[in-house]
KEKE-3310 file (N, C-alpha, C; in steps of 0.2 Angstrom, whole numbers, plus 5000, padded with zeros to 4 digits):
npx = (5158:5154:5143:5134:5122:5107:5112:5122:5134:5135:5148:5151:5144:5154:5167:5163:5162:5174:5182:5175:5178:5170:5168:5172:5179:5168:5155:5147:5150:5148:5154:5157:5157:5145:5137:5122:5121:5113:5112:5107:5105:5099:5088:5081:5079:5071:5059:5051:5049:5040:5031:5027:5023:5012:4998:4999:4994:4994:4991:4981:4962:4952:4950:4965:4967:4967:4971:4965:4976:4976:4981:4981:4983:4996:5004:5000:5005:5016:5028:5042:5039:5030:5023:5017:5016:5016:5023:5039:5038:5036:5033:5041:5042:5053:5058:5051:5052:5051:5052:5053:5053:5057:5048:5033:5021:5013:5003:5006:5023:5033:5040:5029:5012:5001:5003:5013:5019:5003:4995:4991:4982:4977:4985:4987:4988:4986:4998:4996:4990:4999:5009:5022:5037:5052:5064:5065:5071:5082:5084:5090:5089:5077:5062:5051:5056:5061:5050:5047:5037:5030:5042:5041:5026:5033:5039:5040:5035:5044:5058:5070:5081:5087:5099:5108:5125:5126:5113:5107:5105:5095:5083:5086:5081:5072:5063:5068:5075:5091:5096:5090:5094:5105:5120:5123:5138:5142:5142:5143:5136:5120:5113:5099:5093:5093:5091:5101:5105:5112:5121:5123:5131:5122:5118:5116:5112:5108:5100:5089:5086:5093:5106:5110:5117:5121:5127:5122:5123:5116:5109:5108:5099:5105:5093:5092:5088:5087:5080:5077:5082:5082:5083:5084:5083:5081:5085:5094:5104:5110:5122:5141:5139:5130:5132:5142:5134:5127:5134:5142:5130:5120:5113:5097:5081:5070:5070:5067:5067:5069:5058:5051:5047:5057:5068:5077:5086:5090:5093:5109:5105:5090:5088:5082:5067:5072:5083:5082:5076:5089:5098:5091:5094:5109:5108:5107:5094:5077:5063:5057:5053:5043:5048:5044:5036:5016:5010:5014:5013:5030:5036:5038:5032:5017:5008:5004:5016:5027:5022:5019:5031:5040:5033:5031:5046:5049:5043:5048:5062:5060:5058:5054:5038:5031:5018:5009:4991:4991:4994:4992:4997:5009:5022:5041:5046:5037:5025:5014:5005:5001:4991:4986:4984:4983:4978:4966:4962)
npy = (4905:4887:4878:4867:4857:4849:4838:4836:4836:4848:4857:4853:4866:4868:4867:4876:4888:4892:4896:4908:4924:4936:4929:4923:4922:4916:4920:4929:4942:4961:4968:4980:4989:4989:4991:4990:5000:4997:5008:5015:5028:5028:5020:5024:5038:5030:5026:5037:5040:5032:5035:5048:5044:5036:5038:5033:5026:5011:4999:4992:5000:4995:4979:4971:4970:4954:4943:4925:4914:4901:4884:4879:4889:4893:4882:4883:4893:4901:4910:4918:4920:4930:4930:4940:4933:4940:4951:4948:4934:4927:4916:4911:4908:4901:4895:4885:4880:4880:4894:4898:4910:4916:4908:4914:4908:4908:4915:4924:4933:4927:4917:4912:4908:4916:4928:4943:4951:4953:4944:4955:4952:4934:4924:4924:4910:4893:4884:4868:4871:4874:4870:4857:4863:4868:4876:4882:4897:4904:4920:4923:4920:4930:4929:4934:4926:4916:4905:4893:4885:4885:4881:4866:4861:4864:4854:4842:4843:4850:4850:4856:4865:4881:4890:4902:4901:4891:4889:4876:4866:4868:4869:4853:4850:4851:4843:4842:4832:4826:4829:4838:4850:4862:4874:4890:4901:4921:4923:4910:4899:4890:4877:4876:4864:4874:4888:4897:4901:4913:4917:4931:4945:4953:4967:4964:4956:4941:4929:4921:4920:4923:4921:4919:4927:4934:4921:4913:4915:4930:4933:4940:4937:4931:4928:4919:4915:4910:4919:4928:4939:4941:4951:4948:4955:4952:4955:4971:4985:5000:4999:4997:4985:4982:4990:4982:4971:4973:4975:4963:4955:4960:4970:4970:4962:4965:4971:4967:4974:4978:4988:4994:4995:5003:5013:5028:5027:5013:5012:5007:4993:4989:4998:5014:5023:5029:5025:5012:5013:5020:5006:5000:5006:5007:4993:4992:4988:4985:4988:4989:4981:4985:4974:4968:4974:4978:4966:4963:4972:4980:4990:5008:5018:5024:5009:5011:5020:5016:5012:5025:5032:5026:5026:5040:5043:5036:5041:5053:5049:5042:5026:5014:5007:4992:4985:4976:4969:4960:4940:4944:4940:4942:4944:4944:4950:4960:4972:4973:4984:4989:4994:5007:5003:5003:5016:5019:5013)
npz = (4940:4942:4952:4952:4945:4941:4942:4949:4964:4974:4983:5002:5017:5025:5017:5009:5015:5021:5010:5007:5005:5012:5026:5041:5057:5062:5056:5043:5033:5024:5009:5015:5029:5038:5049:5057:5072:5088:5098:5113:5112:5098:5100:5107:5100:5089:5096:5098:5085:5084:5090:5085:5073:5072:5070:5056:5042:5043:5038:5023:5022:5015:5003:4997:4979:4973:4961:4954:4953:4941:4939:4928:4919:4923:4918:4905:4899:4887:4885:4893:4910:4923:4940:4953:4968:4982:4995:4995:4987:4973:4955:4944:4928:4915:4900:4901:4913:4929:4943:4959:4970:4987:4997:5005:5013:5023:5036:5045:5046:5056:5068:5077:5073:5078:5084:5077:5061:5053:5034:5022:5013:5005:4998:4980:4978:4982:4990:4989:4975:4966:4952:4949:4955:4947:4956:4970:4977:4988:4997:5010:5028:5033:5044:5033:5020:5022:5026:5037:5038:5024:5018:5021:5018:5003:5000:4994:4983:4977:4965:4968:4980:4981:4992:5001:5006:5023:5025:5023:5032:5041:5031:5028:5041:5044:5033:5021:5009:5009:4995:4988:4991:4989:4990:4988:4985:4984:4969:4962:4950:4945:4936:4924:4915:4902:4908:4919:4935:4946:4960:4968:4976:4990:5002:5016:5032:5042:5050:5064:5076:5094:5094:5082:5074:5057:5053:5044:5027:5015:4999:4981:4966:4948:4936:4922:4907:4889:4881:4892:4906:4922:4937:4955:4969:4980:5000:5004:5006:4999:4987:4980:4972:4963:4953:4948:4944:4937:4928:4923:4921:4916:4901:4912:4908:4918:4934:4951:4962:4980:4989:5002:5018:5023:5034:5036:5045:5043:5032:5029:5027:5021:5008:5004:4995:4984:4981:4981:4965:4959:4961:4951:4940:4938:4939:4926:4921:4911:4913:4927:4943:4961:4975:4992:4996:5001:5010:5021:5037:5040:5046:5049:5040:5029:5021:5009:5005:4998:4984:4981:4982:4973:4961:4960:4958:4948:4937:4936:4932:4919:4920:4917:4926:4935:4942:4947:4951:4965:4960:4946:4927:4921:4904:4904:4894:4889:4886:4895:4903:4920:4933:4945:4959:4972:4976:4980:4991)
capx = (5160:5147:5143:5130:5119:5103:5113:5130:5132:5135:5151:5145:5144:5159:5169:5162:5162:5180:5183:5171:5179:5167:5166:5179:5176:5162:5151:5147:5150:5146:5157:5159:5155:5137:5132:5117:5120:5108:5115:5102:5102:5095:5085:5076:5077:5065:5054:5050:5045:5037:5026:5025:5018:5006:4993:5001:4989:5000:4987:4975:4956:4950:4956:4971:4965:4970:4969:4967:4980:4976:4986:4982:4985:5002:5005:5000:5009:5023:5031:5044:5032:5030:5018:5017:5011:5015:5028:5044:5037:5037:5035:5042:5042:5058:5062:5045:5053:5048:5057:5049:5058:5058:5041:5030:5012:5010:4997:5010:5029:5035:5038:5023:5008:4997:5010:5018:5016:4999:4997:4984:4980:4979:4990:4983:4987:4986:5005:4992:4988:5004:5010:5028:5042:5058:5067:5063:5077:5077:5087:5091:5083:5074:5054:5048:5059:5064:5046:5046:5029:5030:5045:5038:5024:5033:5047:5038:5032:5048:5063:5078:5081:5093:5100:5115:5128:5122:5105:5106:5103:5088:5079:5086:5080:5063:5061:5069:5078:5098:5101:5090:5095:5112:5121:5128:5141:5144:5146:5143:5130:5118:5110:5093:5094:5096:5092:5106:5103:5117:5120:5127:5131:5120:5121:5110:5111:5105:5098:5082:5086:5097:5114:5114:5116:5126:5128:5122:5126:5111:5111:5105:5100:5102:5088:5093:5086:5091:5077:5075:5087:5080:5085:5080:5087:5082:5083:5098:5106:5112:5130:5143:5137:5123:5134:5147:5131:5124:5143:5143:5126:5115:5106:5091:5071:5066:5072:5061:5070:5066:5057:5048:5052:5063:5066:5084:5092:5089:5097:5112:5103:5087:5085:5078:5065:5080:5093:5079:5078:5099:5100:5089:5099:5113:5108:5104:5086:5072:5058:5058:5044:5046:5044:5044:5029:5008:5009:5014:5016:5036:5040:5033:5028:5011:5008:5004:5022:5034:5021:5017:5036:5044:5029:5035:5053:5051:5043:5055:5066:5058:5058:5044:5038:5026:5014:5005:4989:4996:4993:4992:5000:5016:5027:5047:5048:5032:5023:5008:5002:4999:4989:4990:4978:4982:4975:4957:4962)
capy = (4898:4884:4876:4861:4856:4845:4829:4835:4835:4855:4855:4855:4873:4869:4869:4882:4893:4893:4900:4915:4930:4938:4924:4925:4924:4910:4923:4932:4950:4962:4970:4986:4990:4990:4988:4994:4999:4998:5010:5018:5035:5026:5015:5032:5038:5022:5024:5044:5039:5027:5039:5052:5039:5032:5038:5031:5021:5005:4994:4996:4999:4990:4972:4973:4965:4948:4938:4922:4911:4896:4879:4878:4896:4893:4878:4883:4900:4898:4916:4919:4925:4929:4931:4939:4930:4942:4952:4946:4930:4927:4912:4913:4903:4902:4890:4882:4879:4886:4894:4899:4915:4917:4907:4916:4906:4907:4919:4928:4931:4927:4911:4911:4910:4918:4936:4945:4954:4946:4947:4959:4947:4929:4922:4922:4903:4888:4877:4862:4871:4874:4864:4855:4867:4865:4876:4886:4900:4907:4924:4925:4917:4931:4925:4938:4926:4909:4903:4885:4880:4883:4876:4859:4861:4864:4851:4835:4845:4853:4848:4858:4871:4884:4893:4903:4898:4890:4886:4870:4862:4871:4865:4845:4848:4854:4837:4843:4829:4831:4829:4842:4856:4866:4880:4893:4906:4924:4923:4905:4898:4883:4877:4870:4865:4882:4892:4901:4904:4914:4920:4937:4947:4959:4972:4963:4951:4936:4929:4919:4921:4927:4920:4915:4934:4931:4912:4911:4922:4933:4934:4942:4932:4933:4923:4921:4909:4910:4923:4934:4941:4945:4950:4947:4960:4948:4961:4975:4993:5003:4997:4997:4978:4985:4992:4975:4964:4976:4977:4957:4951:4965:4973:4965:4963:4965:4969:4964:4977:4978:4996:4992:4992:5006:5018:5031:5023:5007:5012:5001:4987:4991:5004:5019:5022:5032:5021:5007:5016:5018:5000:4999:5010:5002:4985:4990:4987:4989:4986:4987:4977:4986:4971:4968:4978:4975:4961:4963:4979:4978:4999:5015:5022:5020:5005:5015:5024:5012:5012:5030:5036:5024:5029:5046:5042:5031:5044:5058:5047:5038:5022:5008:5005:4986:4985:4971:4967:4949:4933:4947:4938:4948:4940:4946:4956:4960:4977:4975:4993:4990:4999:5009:4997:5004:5022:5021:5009)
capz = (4943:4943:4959:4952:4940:4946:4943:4953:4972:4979:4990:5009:5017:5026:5014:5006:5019:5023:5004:5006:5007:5017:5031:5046:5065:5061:5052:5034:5031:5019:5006:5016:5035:5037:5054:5061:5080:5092:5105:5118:5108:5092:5103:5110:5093:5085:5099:5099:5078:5080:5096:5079:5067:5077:5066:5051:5042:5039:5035:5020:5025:5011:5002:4992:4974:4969:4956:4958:4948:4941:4940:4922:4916:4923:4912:4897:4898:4885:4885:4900:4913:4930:4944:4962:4976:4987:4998:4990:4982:4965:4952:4937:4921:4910:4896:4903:4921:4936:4948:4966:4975:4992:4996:5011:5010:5030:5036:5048:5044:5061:5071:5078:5069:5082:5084:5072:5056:5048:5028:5021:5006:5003:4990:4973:4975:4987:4989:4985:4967:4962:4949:4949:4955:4946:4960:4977:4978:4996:4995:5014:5032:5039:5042:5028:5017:5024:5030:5039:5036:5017:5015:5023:5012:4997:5001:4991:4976:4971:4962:4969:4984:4982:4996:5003:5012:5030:5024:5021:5037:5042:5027:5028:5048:5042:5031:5013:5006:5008:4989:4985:4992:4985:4996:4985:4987:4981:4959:4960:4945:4946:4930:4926:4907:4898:4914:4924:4941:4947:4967:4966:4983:4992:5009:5021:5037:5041:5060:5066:5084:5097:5094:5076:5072:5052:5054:5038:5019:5011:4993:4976:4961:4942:4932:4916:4901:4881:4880:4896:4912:4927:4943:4963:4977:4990:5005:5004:5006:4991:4988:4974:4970:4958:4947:4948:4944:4930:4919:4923:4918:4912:4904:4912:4903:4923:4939:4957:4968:4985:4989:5005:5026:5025:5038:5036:5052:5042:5023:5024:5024:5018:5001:5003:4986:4979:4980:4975:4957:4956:4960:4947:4933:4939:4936:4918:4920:4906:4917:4936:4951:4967:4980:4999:5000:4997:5011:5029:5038:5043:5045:5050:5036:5026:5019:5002:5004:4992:4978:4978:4982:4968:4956:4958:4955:4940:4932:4935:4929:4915:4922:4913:4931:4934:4948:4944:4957:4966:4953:4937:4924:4915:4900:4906:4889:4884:4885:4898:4907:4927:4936:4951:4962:4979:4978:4984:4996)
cpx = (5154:5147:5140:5125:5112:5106:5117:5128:5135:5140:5149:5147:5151:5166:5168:5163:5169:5185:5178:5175:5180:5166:5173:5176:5169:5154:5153:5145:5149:5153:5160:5155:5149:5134:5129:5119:5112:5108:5105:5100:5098:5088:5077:5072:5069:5058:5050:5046:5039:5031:5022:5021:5011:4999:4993:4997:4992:4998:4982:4967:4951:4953:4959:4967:4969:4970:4970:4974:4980:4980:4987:4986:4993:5008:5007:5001:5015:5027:5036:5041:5035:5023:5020:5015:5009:5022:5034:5043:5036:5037:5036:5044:5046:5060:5056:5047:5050:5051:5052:5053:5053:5049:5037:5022:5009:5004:5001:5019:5035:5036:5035:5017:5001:4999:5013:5016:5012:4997:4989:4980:4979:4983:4985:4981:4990:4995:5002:4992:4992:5006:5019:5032:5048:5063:5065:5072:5075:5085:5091:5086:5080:5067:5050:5049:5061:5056:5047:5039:5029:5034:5044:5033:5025:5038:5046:5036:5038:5056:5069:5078:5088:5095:5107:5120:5126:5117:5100:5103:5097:5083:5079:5082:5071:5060:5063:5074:5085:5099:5097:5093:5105:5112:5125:5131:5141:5149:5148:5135:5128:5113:5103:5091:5095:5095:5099:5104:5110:5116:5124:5125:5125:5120:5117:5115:5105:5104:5091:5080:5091:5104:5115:5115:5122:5129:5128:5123:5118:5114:5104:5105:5099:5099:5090:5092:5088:5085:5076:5079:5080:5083:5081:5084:5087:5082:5091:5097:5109:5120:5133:5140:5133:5125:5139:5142:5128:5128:5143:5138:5122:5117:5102:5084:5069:5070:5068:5068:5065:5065:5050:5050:5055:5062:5074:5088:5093:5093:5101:5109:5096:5085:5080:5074:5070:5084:5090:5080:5085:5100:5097:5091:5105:5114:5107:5097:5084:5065:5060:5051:5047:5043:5043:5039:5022:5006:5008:5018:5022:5039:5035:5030:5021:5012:5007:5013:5026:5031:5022:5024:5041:5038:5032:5044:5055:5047:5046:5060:5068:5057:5053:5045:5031:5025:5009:5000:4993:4991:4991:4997:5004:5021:5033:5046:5042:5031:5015:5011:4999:4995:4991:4984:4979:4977:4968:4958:4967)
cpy = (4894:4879:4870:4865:4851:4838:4828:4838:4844:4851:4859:4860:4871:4871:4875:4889:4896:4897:4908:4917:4934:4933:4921:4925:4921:4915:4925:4938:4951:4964:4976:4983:4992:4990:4992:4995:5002:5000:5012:5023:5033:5024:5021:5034:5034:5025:5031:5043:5035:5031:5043:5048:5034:5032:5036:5027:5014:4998:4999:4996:4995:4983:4972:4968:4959:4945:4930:4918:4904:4890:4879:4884:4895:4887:4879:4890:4899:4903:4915:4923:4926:4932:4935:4939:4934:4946:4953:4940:4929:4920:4916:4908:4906:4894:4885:4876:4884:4886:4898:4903:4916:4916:4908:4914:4907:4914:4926:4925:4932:4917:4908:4912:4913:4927:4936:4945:4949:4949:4952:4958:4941:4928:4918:4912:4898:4884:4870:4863:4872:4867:4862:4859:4865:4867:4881:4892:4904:4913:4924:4921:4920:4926:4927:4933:4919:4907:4894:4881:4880:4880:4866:4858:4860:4858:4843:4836:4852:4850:4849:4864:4874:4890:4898:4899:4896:4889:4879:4866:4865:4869:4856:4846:4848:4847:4837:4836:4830:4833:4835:4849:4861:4874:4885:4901:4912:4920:4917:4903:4889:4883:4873:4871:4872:4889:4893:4903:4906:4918:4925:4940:4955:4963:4972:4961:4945:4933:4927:4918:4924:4927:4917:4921:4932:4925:4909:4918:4925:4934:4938:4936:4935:4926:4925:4916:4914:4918:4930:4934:4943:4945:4950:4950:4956:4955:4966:4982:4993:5000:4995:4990:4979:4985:4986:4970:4966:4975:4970:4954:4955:4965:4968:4967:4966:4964:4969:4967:4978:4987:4993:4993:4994:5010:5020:5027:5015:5006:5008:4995:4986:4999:5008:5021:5027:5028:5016:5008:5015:5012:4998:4999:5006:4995:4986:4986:4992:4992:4985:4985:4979:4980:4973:4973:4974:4971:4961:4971:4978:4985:5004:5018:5018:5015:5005:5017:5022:5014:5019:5034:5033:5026:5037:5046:5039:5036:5050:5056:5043:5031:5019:5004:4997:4988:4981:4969:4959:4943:4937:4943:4944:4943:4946:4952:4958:4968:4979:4981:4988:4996:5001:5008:5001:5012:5022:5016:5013)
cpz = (4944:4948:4957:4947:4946:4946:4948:4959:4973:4984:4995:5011:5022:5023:5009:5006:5022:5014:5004:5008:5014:5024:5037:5052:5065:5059:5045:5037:5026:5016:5012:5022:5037:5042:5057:5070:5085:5099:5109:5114:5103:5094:5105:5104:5090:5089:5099:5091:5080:5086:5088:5074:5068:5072:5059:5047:5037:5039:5028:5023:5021:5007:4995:4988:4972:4965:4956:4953:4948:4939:4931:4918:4916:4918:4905:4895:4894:4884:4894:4904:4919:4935:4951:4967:4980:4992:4993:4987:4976:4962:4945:4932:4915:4907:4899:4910:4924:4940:4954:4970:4982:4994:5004:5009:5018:5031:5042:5045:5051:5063:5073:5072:5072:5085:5079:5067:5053:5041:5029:5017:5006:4998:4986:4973:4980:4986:4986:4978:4963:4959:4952:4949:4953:4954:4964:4977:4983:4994:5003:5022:5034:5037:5038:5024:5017:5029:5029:5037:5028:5015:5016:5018:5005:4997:4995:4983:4973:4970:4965:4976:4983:4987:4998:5007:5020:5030:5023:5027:5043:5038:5028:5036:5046:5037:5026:5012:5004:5001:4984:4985:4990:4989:4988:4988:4981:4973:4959:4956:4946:4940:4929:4918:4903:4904:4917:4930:4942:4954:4967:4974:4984:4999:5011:5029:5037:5050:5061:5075:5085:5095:5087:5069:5065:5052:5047:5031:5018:5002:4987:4973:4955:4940:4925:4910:4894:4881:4884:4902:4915:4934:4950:4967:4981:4994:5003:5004:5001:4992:4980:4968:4965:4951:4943:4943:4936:4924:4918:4918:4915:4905:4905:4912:4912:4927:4945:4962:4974:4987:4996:5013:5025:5033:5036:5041:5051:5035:5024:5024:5022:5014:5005:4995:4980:4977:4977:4968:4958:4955:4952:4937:4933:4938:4929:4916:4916:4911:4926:4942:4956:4970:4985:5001:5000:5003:5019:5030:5043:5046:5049:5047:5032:5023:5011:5000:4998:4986:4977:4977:4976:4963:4955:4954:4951:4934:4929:4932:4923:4915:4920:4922:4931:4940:4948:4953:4958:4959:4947:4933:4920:4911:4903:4901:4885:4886:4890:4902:4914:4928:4944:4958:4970:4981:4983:4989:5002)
residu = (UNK:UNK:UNK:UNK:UNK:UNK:UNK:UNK:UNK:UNK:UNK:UNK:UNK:UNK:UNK:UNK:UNK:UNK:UNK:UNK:UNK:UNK:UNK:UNK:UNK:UNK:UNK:UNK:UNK:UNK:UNK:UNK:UNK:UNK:UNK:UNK:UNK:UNK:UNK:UNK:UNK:UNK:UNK:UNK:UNK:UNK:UNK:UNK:UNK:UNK:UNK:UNK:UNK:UNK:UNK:UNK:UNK:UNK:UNK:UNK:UNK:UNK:UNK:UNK:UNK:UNK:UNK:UNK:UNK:UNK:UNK:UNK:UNK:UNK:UNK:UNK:UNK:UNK:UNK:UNK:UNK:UNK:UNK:UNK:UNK:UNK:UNK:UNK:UNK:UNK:UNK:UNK:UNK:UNK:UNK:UNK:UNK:UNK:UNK:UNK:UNK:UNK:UNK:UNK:UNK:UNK:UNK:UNK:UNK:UNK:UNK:UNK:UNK:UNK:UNK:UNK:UNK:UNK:UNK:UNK:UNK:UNK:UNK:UNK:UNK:UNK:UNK:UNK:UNK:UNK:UNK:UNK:UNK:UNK:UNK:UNK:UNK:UNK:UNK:UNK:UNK:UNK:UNK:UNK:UNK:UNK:UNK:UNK:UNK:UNK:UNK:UNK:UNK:UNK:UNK:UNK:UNK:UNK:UNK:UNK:UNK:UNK:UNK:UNK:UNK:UNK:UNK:UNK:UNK:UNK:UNK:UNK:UNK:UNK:UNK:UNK:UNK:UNK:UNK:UNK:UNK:UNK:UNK:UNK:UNK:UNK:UNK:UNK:UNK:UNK:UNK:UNK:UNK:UNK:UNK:UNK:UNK:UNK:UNK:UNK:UNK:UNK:UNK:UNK:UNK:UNK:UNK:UNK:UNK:UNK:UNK:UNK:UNK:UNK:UNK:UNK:UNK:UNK:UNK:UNK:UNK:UNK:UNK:UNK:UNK:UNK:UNK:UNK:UNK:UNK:UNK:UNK:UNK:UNK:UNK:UNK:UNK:UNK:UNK:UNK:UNK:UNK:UNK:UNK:UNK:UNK:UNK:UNK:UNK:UNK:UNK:UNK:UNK:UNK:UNK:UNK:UNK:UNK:UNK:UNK:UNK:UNK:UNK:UNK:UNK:UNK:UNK:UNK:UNK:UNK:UNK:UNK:UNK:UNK:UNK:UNK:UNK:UNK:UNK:UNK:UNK:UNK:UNK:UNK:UNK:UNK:UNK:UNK:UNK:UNK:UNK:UNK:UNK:UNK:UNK:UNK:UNK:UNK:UNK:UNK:UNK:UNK:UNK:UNK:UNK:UNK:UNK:UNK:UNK:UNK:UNK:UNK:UNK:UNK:UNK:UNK:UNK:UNK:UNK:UNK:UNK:UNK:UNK:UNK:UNK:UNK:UNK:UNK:UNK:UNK:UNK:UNK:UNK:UNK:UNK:UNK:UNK:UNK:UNK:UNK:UNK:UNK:UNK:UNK:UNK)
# end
């Protein structure tokens, strides 16, 4: 179902929202019952590990490498490419558009910019040096993933925002211009000349304070132009949807699974790096980019763990794994070798 084009008006989340499925009792659910509780027992629980990991080393000691990436380079790249920022940011370049996933340039991923997880890297590349953005696709509002300062930033220098359900009036408050931004729902598609964006469901939540706990949708995206598919987890838990989105749109050149910020008591709505890889077989991926890591420390475990525990499990499993330092350039379907940059660090 196609929800809008750059020319046609996206109907407003009200209407939209009384069509979801999932959305009932003035929230959005997941497909299946997912809910984290946060009794006392757990609560004990969380707090006993996190005594045990105390020595965790969930920072690097040295400086994660970057590269930087320049305005021009991203130009005159004619192959469908991609780069990454950082965390779960990503641009990527199809059919010689750009598309901008979930854009974190702040120096912390919180409210404040003086508390709360700070990066471990700069971004390969300043909001000033980027060139002309066709679209901003934000997967969900936590502050890992919906940052307010970069959205104001990027709000003059790009063409389109695409967001979930209930997102919309956070961005126009913050200063985006009502007509750019388009809300979509679960398996609804937005076009941008030969591109496909397509908003596919995934096993999260959504909440930037106390009371606005699922207010708004989380979503998957497929990328897909005449030459190369790619997919975007955005945040999620293992869920049959993998397999839905795989028989749908797959197979895809590249998938950007979330392998990051787990913890067990956390799996349905953050992958464990097993369930990462499955999601990844499951989708009919060639190629797979673990995100949500490299960036800010969100979890207990080492800040090494994601790469080294999906390195392992793409090889037992055959899996052509990418690990590209941040701003390394990768064409979708090409054939560059990564390396595994974080070891001596």
């Amino acid at each position: 179902m196609s929800v809008s084009s750059l020319d046609a008006k996206a109907p407003t989340a009200l209407e939209s929202e009384s069509q979801n499925s999932f959305y009932r009792d003035g929230k959005f659910h997941n497909e299946s019952n997912t809910t984290v509780k946060f009794e006392w027992s757990s609560i004990l629980n969380y707090a006993k590990e996190v005594f045990k990991h105390r020595n965790i080393e969930t920072e690097p000691k040295g400086n994660i490498p970057v590269q930087p990436l320049l305005t021009e380079n991203i130009l005159s790249t004619a192959d469908d490419s991609i780069w990454r920022i950082g965390h779960s940011t990503l641009l990527i370049k199809m059919s010689g558009k750009l598309i901008l996933l979930d854009p974190v340039f702040s120096e912390r991923a919180s409210p404040f910019q003086f508390i709360g997880p700070k990066r471990f890297h700069q971004p390969p590349i300043t909001i000033e040096a980027l060139p002309l953005i066709d679209a901003v696709v934000i997967s969900h509002n936590h502050y890992d993933h919906l940052d307010k300062h970069s959205i104001q930033k990027l709000s003059d220098k790009v063409k389109h925002f695409i967001v979930p359900l209930g997102n919309r009036n956070d961005l126009i408050a913050w200063g985006v211009d009502d007509h750019k931004v388009t809300e979509m729902d679960w398996w609804q598609e937005f076009h941008i000349n030969e591109i496909t964006l397509v908003s596919t469901p995934s096993q999260h939540f959504s909440g930037r304070g106390i009371n606005d706990k699922d207010k708004t949708l989380w979503s998957s995206y497929v990328i897909k132009s005449p030459d190369s598919r790619v997919f975007f987890s955005g945040d999620t838990g293992y869920f049959k949807g993998f397999k839905d989105i795989g028989e749908k749109y797959g197979p895809f050149d590249l998938t950007l699974i979330e392998t990051g910020a787990y913890n067990p008591n956390w799996a349905a709505i953050h992958m464990l790096p097993e369930q990462s890889l499955q999601a990844h077989l499951d989708l009919k991926g060639q190629r797979m980019m673990p995100i949500h890591n490299g960036t800010f420390n969100l979890a207990l475990h080492s800040w090494k763990d994601p790469f080294e525990q999906i390195t392992k499990l793409a090889e037992n499993h055959q899996v052509e794994l990418l690990t590209p330092e941040m701003g390394a350039p990768l064409t979708i379907k090409g054939n560059e070798k990564t390396t595994h940059w974080w070891v001596n660090l």
